[in-house]
C-alpha positions as CSV (number, residue, x, y, z in Angstrom):
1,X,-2.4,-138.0,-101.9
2,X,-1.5,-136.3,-104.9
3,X,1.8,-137.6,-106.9
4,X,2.6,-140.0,-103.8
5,X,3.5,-136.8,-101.9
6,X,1.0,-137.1,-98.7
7,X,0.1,-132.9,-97.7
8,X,0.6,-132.3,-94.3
9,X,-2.4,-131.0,-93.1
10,X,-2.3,-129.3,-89.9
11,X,-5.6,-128.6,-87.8
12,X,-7.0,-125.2,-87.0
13,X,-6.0,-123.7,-83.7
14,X,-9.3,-122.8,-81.8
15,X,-9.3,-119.3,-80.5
16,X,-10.6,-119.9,-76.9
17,X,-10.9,-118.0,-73.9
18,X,-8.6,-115.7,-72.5
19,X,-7.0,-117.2,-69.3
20,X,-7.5,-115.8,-66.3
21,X,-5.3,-115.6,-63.5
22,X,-6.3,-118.5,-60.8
23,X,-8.8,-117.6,-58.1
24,X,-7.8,-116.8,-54.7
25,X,-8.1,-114.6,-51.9
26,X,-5.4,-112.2,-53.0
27,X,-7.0,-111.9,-56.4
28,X,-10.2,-111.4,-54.4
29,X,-8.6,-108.7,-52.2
30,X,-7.3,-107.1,-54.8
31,X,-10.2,-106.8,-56.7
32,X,-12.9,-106.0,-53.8
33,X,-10.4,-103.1,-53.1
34,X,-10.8,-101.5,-56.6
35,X,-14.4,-102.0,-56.5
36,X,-14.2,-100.5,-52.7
37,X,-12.0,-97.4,-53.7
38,X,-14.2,-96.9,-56.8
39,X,-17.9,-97.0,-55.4
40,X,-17.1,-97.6,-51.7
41,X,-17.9,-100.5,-49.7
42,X,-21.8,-100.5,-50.7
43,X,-21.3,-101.3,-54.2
44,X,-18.6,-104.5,-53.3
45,X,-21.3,-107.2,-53.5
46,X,-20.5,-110.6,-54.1
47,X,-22.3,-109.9,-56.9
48,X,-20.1,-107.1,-58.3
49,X,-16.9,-108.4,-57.3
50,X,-17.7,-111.9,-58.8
51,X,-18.9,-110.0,-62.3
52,X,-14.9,-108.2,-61.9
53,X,-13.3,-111.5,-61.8
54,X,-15.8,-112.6,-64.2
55,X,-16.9,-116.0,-62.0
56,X,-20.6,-116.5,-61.1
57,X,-21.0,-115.6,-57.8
58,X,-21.4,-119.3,-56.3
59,X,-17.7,-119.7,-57.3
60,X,-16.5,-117.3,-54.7
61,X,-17.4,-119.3,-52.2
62,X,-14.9,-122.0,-52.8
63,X,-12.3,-119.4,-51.4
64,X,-13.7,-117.0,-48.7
65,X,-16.7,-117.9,-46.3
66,X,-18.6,-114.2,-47.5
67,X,-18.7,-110.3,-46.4
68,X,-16.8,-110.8,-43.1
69,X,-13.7,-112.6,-44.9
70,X,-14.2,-109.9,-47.8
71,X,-13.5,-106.9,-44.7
72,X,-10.5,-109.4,-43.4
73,X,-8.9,-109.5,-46.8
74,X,-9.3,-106.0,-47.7
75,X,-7.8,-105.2,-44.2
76,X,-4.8,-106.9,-44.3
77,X,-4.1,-105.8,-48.7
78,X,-4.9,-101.8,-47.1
79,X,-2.1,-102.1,-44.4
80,X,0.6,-103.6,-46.6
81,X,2.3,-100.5,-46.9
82,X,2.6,-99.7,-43.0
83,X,6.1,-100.3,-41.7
84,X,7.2,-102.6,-39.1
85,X,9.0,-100.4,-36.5
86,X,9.9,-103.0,-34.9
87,X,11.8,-104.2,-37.5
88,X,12.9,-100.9,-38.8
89,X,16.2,-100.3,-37.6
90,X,15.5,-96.9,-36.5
91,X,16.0,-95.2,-32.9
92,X,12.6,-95.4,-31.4
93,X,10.7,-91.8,-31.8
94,X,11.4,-92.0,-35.7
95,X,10.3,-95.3,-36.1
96,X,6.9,-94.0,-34.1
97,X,7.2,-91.1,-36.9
98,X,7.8,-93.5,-39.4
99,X,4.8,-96.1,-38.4
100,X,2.6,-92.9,-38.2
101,X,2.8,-91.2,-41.3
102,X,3.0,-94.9,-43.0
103,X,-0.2,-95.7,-41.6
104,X,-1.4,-92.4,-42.4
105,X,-0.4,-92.9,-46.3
106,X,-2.0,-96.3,-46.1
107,X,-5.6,-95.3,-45.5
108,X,-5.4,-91.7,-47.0
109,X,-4.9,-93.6,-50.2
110,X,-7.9,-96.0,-50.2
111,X,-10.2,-93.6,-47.7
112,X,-13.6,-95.8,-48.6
113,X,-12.2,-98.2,-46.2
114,X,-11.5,-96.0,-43.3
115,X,-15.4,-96.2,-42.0
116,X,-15.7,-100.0,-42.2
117,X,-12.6,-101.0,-41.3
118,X,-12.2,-98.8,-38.2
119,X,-15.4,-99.9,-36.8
120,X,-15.3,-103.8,-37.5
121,X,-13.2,-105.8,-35.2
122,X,-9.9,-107.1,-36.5
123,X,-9.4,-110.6,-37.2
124,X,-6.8,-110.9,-40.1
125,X,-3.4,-111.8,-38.6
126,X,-1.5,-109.5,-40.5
127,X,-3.1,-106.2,-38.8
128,X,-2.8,-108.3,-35.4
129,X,1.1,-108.8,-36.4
130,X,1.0,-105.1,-37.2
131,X,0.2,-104.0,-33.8
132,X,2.4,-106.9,-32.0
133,X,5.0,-104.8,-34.1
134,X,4.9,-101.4,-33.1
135,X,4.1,-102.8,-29.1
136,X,7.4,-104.5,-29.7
137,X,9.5,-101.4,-30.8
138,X,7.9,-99.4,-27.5
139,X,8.4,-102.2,-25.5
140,X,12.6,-102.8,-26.3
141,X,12.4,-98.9,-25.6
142,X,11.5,-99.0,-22.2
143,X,7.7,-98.4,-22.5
144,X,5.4,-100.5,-20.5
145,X,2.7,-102.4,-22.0
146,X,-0.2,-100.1,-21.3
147,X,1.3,-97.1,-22.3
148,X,2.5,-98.7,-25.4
149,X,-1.2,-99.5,-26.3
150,X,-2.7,-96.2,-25.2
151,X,0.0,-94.8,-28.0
152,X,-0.9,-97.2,-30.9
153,X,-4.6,-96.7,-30.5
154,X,-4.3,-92.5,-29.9
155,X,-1.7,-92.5,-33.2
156,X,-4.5,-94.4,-35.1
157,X,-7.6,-92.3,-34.6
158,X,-5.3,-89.2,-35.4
159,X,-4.4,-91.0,-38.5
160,X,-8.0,-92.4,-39.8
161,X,-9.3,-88.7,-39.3
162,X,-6.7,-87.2,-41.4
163,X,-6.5,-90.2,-44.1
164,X,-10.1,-89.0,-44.7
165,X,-10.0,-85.3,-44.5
166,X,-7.0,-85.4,-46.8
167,X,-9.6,-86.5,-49.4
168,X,-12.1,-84.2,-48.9
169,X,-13.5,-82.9,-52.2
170,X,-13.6,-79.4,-51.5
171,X,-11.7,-77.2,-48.7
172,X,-13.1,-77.4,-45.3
173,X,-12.6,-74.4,-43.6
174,X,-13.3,-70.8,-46.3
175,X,-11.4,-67.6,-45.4
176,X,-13.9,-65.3,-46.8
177,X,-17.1,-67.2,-45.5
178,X,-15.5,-67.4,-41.6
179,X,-15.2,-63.5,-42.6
180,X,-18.5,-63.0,-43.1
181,X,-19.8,-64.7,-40.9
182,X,-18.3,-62.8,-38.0
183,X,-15.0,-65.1,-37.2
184,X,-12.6,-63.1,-38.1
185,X,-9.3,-65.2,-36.1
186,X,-10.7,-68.3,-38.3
187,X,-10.6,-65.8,-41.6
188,X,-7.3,-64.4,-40.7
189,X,-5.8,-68.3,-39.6
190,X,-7.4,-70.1,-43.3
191,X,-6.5,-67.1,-45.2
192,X,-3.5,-69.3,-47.4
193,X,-4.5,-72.1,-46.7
194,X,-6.0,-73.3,-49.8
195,X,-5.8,-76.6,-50.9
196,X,-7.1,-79.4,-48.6
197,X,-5.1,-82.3,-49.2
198,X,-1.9,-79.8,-48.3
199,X,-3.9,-78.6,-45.3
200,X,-4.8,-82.0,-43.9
201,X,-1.6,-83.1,-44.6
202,X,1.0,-80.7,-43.0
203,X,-1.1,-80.6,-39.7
204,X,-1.3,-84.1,-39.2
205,X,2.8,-84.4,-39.5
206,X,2.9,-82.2,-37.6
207,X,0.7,-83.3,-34.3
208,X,2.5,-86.5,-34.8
209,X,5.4,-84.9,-33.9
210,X,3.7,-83.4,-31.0
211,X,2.2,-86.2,-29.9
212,X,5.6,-87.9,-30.2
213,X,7.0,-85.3,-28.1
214,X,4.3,-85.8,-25.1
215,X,5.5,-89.5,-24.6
216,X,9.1,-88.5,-24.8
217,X,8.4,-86.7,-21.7
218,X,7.5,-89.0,-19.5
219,X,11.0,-91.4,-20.6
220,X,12.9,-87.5,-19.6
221,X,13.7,-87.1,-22.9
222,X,14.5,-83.5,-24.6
223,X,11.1,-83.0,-26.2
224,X,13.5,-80.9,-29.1
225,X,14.8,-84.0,-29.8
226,X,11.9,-85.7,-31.0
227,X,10.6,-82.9,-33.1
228,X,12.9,-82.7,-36.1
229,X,11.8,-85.7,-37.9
230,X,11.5,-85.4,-41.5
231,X,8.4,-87.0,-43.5
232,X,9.0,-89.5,-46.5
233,X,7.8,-87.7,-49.6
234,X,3.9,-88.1,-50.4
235,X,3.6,-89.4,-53.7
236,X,1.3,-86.6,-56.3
237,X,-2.5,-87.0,-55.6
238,X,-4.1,-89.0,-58.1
């Protein structure tokens, strides 16, 4: 005390830690999908992703059981962006176009995935809730059960091929080379067709609609009717 006036005297803030945001399995999605789309699915270790989250590797395990859960997770974060048709509101061969080029869209924009998850059985209810979803929207139409699945399961390998073509780092099929070469109907066929992603894109849209139009048929239905849908608008490749 100085003068019988006491100082008040406050004490130093410490600087601490940045918080992080809490640990769970949507933080741990998310961030075993960057690592995924950034060194693909090898170079997602436990390891790896705990050093991303900055956590010691043991702490993961208070939220998923290991690699298995990890493909689960990932799964069901990838397929967020693939409608419902069922829940669509739309007349039943443009929410099959819809569902397609959604699904499509989905895995052309994390294509590391595609091998893994198409050849690991699915176990995450979300991808189970989106297949109840489009079996739904063929089933209110009139479709029977089998042919319903036979059409999910054909739509998704013609979408998982061209998810990962669309990425392809340099153009697949060269005009001049199929010229050379002696193939001259490939040469003439690839001549403007120069960019991949465009390539990969604009045939894919346009075999759904094809293969739209194949099980329009068999409900009697004008096949030109099914064949003027118009795709949502790809967003610039990043």
């Amino acid at each position: 005390m100085m003068g019988g006036v006491a100082e008040d005297v406050q004490s130093p803030r410490r600087s601490g830690r940045p918080r992080r945001p809490p640990l769970d399995r949507g933080v741990i999605a998310k961030a075993a999908l960057e690592i995924i789309d950034e060194r693909g699915w090898a170079g997602c270790t436990m390891l790896a992703l705990a050093s991303r989250l900055g956590v010691r590797a043991p702490s993961l395990y208070h939220h998923i059981e290991g690699q298995d859960q990890i493909v689960d997770l990932v799964r069901g974060l990838v397929i967020e962006g693939i409608i419902d048709p069922s829940e669509s509101g739309l007349e039943w061969r443009e929410a099959f176009f819809a569902f397609g080029v959604s699904y499509y869209r989905a895995f052309a924009t994390h294509p590391n995935t595609i091998q893994t998850l198409s050849t690991t059985p699915v176990r995450d209810a979300p991808t189970l809730r989106m297949y109840e979803g489009f079996l739904r929207m063929m089933s209110e139409a009139g479709w029977d059960l089998t042919r319903s699945y036979e059409a999910v399961i054909g739509l998704e390998h013609l979408a998982l091929g061209f998810a990962y073509e669309w990425n392809a780092e340099e153009l697949m099929l060269d005009s001049g080379l199929a010229l050379r070469h002696g193939a001259p109907l490939l040469a003439e066929i690839t001549r403007d067709r120069t960019e991949q992603p465009v390539i990969a894109e604009a045939t894919f849209l346009s075999l759904l609609r094809r293969y739209i139009e194949m099980f329009a048929l068999h409900l009697g239905v004008d096949p030109s009717e099914a064949a003027g849908f118009d795709p949502p608008s790809r967003q610039e490749r990043t």
